[in-house]
C-alpha positions as a LaTeX table, in Angstrom:
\begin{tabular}{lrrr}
\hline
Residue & $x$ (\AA) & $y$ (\AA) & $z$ (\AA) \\
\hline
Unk1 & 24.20 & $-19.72$ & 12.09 \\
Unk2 & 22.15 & $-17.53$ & 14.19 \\
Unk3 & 18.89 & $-19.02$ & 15.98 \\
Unk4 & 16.10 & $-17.16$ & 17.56 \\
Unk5 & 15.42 & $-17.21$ & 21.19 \\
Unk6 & 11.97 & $-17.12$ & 21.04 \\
Unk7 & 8.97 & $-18.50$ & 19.03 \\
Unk8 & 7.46 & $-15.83$ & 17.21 \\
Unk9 & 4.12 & $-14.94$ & 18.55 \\
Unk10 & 1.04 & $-15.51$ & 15.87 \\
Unk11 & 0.64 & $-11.17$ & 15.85 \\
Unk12 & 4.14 & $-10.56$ & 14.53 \\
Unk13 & 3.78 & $-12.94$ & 11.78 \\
Unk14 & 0.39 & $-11.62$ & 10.32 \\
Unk15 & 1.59 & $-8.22$ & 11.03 \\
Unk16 & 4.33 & $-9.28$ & 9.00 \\
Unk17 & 2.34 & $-11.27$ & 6.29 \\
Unk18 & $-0.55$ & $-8.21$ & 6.19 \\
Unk19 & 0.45 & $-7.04$ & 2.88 \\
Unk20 & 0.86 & $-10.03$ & 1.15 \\
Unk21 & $-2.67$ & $-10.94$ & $-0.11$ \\
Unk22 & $-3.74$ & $-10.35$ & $-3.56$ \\
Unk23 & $-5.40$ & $-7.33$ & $-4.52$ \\
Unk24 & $-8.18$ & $-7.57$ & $-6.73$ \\
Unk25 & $-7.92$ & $-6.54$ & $-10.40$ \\
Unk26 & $-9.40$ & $-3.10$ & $-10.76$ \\
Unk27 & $-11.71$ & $-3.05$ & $-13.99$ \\
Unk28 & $-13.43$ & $-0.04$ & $-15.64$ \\
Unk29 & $-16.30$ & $-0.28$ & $-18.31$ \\
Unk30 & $-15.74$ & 0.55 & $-21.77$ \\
Unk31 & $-17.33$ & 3.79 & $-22.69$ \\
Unk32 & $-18.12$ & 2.26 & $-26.51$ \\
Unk33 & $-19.60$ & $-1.02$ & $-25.92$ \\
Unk34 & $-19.88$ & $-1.01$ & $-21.72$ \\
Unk35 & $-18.11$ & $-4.08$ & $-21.20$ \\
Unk36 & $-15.62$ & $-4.42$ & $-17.76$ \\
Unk37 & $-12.53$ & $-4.01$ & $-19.17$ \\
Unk38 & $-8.95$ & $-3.87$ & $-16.79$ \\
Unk39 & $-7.61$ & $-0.29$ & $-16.78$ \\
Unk40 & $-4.92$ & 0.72 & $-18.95$ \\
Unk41 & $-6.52$ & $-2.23$ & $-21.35$ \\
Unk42 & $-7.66$ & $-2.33$ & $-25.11$ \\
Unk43 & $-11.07$ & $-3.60$ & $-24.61$ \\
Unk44 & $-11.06$ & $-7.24$ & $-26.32$ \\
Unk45 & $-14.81$ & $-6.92$ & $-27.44$ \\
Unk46 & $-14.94$ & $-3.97$ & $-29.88$ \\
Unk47 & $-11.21$ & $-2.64$ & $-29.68$ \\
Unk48 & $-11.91$ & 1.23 & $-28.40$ \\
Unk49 & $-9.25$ & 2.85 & $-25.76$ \\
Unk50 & $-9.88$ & 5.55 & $-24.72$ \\
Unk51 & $-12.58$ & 6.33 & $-26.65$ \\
Unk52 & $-10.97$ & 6.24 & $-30.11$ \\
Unk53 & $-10.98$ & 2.41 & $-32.09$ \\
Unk54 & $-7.34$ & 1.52 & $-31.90$ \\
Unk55 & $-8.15$ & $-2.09$ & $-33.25$ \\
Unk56 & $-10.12$ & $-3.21$ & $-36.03$ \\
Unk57 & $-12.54$ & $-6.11$ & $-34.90$ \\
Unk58 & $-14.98$ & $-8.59$ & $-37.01$ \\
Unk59 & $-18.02$ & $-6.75$ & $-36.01$ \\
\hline
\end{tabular}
């Protein structure tokens, strides 16, 4: 089994490790009731996407 020859020094593993953080989740605001909703989403307060009701709520 192969072993390296040298320790790896601490810029080659966070070069390495640069694109593993977490990005953060990119919301947009409803355009019927102006809640933050994530994109691509059915908003969860009054059901709108894209600007037509796709679910029927309580309200």
């Amino acid at each position: 089994m192969a072993v390296p020859k040298r320790r790896q020094s601490n810029q080659k593993t966070r070069s390495r490790r640069a694109h593993d953080f977490l990005t953060p989740r990119q919301l947009t605001f409803c355009s019927n009731c102006g809640k933050a909703v994530p994109t691509h989403r059915i908003c969860g307060t009054c059901g709108h996407y894209m600007g037509r009701a796709v679910i029927k709520t309580g309200d």
